[in-house]
C-alpha positions as CSV (number, residue, x, y, z in Angstrom):
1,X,138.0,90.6,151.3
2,X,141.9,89.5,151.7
3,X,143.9,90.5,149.1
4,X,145.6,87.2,149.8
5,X,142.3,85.2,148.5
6,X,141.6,83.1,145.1
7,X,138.7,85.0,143.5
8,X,136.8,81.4,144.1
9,X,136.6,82.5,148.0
10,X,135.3,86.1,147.6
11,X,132.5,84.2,146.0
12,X,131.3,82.0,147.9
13,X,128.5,81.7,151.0
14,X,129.8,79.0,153.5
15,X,127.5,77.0,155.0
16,X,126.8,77.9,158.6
17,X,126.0,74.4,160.9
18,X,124.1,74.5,164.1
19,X,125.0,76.7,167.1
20,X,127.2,74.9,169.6
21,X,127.2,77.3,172.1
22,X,129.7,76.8,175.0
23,X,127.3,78.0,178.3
24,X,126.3,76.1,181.2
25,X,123.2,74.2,181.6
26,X,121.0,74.5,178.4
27,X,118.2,72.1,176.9
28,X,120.1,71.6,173.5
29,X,117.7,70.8,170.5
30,X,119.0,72.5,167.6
31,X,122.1,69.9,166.0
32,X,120.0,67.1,165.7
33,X,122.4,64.9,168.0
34,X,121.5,61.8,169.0
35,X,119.7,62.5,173.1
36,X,121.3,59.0,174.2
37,X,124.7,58.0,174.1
38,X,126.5,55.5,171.5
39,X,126.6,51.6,172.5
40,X,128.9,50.6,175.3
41,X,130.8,48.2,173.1
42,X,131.6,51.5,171.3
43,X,133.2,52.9,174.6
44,X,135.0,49.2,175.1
45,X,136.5,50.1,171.4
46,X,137.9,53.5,171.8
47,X,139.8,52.2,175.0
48,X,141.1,49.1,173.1
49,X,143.3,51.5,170.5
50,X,146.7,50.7,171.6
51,X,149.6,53.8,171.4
52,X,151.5,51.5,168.4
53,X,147.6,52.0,166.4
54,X,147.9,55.7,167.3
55,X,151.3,56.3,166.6
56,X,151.0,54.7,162.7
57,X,148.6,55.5,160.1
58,X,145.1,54.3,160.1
59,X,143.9,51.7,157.3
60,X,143.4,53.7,153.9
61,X,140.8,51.5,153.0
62,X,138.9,51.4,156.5
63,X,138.7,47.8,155.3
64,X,137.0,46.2,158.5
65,X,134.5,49.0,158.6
66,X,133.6,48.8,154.8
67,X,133.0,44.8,155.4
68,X,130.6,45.6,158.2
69,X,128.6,47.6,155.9
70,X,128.4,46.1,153.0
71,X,127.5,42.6,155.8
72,X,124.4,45.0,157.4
73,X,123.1,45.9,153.7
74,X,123.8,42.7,152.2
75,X,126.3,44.3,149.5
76,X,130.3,43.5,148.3
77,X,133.2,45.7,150.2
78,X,133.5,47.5,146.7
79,X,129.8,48.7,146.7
80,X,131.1,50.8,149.6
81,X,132.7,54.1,150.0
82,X,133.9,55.7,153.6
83,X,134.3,59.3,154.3
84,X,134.7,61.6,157.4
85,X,131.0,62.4,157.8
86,X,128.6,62.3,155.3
87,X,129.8,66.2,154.7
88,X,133.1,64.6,153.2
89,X,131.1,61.9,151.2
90,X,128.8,64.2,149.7
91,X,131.7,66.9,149.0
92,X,133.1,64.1,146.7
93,X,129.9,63.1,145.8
94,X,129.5,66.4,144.1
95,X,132.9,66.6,142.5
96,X,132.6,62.5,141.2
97,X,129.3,62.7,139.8
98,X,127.2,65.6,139.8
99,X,129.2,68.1,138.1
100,X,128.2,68.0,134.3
101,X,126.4,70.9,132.0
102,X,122.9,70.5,132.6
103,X,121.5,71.4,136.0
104,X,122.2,69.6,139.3
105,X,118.4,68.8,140.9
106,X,117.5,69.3,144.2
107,X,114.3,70.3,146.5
108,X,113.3,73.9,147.1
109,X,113.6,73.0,150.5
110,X,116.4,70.8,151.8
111,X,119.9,70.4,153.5
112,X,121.6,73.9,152.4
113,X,124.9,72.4,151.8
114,X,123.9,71.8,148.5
115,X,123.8,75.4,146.8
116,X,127.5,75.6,148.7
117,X,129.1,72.6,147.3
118,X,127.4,73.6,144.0
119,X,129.4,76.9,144.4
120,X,132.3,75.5,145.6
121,X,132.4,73.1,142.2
122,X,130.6,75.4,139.9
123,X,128.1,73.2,139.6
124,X,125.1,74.2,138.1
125,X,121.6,73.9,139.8
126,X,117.9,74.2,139.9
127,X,115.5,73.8,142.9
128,X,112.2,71.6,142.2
129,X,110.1,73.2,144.4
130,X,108.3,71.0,147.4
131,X,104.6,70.7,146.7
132,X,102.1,72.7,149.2
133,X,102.7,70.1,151.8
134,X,106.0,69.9,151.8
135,X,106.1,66.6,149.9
136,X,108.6,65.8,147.2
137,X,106.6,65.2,144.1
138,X,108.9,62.5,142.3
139,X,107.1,63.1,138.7
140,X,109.0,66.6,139.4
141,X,112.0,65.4,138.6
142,X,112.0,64.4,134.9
143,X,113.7,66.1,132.1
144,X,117.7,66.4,131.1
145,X,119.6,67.2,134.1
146,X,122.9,66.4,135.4
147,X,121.8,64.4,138.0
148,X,119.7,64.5,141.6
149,X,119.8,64.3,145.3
150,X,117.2,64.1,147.5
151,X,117.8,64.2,151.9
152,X,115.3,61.2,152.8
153,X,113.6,61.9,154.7
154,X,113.8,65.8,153.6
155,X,115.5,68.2,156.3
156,X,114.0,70.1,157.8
157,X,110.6,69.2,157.1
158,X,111.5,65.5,157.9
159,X,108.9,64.1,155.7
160,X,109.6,60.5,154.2
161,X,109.5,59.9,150.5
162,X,108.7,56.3,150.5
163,X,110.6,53.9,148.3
164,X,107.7,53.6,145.6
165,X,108.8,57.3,144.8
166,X,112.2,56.7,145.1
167,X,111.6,54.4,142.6
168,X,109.9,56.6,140.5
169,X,112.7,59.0,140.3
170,X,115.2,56.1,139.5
171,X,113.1,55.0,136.5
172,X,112.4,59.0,135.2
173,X,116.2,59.2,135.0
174,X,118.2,55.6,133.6
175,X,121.1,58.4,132.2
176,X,121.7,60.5,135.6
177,X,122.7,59.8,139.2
178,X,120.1,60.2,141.7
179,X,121.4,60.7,145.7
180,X,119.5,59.3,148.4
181,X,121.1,61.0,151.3
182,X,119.4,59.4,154.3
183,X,121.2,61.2,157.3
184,X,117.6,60.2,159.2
185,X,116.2,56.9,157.7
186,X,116.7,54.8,160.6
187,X,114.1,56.9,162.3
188,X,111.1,56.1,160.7
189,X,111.6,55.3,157.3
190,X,112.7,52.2,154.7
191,X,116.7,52.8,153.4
192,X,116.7,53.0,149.8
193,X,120.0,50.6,149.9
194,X,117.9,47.6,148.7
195,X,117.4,49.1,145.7
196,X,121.1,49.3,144.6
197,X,121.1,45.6,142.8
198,X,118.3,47.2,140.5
199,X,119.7,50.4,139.2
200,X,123.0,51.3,138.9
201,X,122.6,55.1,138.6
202,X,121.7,55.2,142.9
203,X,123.7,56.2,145.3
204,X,122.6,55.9,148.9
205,X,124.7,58.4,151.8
206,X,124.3,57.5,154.8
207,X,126.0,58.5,158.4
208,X,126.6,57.4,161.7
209,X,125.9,60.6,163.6
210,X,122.4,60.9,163.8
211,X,121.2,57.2,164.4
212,X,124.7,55.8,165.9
213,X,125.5,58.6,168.0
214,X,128.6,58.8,166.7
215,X,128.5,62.8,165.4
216,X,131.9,62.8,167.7
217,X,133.8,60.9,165.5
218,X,132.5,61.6,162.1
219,X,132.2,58.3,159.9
220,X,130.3,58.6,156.6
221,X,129.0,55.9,154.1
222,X,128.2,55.8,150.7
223,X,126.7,52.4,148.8
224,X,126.1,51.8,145.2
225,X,126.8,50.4,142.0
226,X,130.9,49.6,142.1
227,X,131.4,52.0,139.2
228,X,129.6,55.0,141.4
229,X,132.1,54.1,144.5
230,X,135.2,53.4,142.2
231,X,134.5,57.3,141.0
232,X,134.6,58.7,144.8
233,X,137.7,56.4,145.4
234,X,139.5,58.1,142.4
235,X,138.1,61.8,144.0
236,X,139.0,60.6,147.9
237,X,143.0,59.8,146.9
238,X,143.7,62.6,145.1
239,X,142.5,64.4,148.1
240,X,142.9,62.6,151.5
241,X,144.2,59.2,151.7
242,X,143.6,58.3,155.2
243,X,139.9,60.0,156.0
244,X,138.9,58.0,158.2
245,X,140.8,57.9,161.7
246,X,141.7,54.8,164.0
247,X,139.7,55.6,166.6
248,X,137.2,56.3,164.5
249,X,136.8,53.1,162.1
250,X,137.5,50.7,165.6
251,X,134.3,52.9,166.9
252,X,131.9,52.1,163.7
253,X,133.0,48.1,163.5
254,X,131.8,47.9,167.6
255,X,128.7,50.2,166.5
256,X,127.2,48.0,163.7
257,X,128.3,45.2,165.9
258,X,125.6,46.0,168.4
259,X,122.4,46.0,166.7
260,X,120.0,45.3,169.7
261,X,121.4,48.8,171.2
262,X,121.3,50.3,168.0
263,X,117.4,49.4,167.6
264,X,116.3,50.4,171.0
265,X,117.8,53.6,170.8
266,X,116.4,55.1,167.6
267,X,112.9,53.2,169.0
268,X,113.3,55.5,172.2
269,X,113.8,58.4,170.1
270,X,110.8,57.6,167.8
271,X,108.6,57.0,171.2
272,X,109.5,61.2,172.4
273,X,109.3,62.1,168.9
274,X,105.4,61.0,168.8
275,X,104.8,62.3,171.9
276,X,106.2,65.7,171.8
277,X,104.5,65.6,168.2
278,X,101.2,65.0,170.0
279,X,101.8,67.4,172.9
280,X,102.6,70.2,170.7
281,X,99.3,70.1,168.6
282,X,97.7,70.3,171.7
283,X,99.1,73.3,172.5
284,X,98.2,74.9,168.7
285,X,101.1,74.1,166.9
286,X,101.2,72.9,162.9
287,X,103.9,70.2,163.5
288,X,104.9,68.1,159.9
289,X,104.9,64.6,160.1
290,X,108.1,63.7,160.9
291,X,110.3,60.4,160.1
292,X,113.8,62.1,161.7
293,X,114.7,62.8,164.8
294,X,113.4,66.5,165.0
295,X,110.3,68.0,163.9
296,X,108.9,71.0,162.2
297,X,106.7,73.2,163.8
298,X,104.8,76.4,163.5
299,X,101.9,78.1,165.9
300,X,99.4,80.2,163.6
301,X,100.1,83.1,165.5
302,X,103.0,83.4,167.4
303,X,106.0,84.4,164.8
304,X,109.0,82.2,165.0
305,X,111.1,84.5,165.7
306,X,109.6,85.4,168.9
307,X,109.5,82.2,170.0
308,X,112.8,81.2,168.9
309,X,113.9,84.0,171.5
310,X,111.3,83.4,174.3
311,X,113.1,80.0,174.1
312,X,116.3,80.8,174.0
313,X,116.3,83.4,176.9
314,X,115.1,80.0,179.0
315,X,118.3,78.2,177.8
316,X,116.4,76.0,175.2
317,X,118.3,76.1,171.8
318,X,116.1,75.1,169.0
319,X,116.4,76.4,165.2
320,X,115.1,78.6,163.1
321,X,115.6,79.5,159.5
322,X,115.3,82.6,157.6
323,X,114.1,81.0,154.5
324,X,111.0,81.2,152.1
325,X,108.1,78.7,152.9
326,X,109.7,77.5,156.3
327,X,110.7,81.1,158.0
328,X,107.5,81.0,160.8
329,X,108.6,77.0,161.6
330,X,110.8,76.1,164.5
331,X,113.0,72.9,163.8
332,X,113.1,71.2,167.1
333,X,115.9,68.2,167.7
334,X,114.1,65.2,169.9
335,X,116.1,65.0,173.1
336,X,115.3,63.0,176.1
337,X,111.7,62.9,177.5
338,X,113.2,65.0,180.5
339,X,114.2,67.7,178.0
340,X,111.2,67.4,175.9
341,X,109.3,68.2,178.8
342,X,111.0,70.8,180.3
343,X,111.0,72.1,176.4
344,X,106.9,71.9,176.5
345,X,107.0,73.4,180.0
346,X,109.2,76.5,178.5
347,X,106.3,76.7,175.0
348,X,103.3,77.0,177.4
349,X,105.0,79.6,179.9
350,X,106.0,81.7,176.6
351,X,102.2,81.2,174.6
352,X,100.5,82.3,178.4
């Protein structure tokens, strides 16, 4: 430990994100990244940032971007908070709203950014535990707590919580602040946004680096009631101003822009999801159902750990988590059929 540190530091367990690992040719499914690339009009964007835009500071407000959202979800500009990456969102999510006395709630089994944020903010927490299946029971969540966030559909398991249940949770808690962070709902799943006229305790995080393609540039969204967003707009200027770059807010307006792109792209991704869903149970595997862009898989006999290696030492990069419930599962990022394939070919070389 530095001497130079605030006792904060010396207490805290940093997140650790995905491996990026700098070698040659590898078969890359462990980040969840998007296996096509972003819209061309996104491309036609970029190049259209003149030296004058780079030289000055960007819009505080992202105002063009925020209009584009709120237009796709059918919401006002001031229902709608920006941030760079979800990450950031959620940071100020945790510091706006979720930090009271009683408990912050979240599933046994989700995104582990949350216990660090809760450190970070001395927030305190509680795990609701995910039932046998993996599902998120919403009559779980009831009780006095100082508010909730659920990942929807959950990561890792990537199991959907349809918007019945979101519903349910929404109506067990009128007096707390439930989080619907759906990093993944544009694979397979309903976006809880449309519920945002009817309560005003939701908050629905959202980001354009899984479904866009966009993990590059780092554009984050939040939508709710205009109380919720005025609270992370207080948080976000006595922290950062200007989050969100040039570049970066020209890139989102030409995203949303292209829907018909947009559409066929998470629709390829769902195709090679249900395939390599299929092909995997035929080679033994437990795979979750999945509504993301990865799935979660474990062989009844083959530990995880091996296989992990086995795969790795072929240059295939998949995860794997040292954590109760889920430590014999593989988390395995949908890439393009080519990798998929060559990521099957690897699984039956190494269960031979």
């Amino acid at each position: 430990m530095s001497r130079f540190w605030s006792e904060l530091v010396g207490e805290l367990t940093p997140y650790v994100p995905g491996e990026q690992p700098k070698l040659g040719k590898l078969v890359k499914l462990n980040t969840n990244e998007h296996p096509y690339p972003p819209s061309p009009a996104v491309l036609k964007a970029i190049a259209s940032v003149s030296p004058d835009e780079l030289r000055g500071y960007p819009d505080p407000e992202s105002s063009e971007l925020r209009q584009a959202f709120a237009a796709r979800h059918g919401l006002a500009p001031d229902q709608v908070f920006l941030g760079n990456g979800s990450d950031e969102v959620l940071a100020h999510v945790f510091q706006a709203l979720l930090k009271h006395e009683q408990p912050l709630l979240f599933p046994d089994i989700t995104y582990s950014f949350y216990p660090v944020w809760c450190d970070l903010y001395k927030i305190n927490w509680r795990e609701v535990p995910l039932t046998p299946e993996f599902l998120v029971d919403p009559t779980a969540y009831r009780g006095s707590n100082g508010g909730i966030i659920i990942p929807n559909p959950n990561a890792p398991t990537g199991i959907l919580l349809g918007l019945d249940g979101i519903r349910t949770v929404l109506e067990q808690n009128p007096d707390s602040v439930v989080v619907i962070d759906e990093a993944y709902i544009d694979f397979g799943g309903e976006s809880a946004v449309c519920l945002v006229p009817d309560f005003d305790n939701l908050l629905v995080v959202q980001t354009m680096s899984k479904s866009w393609a966009l993990a590059g540039l780092r554009v984050g969204v939040a939508m709710g009631n205009e109380t919720l967003i005025d609270g992370l707009q207080r948080v976000k200027n006595s922290f950062n101003s200007y989050p969100l770059d040039t570049v970066a807010q020209r890139a989102g307006v030409a995203a949303l822009g292209d829907n018909a792109y947009f559409k066929e792209a998470c629709e390829k991704v769902v195709a090679s999801r249900e395939q390599l869903s299929e092909a995997m149970s035929k080679l033994g595997f437990d795979v979750l159902p999945s509504a993301a862009n990865f799935i979660l898989a474990r062989h009844p006999v083959r530990p995880a750990r091996e296989l992990f290696a086995a795969l790795r030492s072929r240059g295939i990069i998949v995860r794997h988590f040292e954590r109760p419930r889920i430590e014999e599962y593989l988390r395995i990022s949908i890439g393009t059929p080519q990798q998929c394939k060559e990521l099957l070919a690897a699984l039956a070389e190494v269960l031979d």
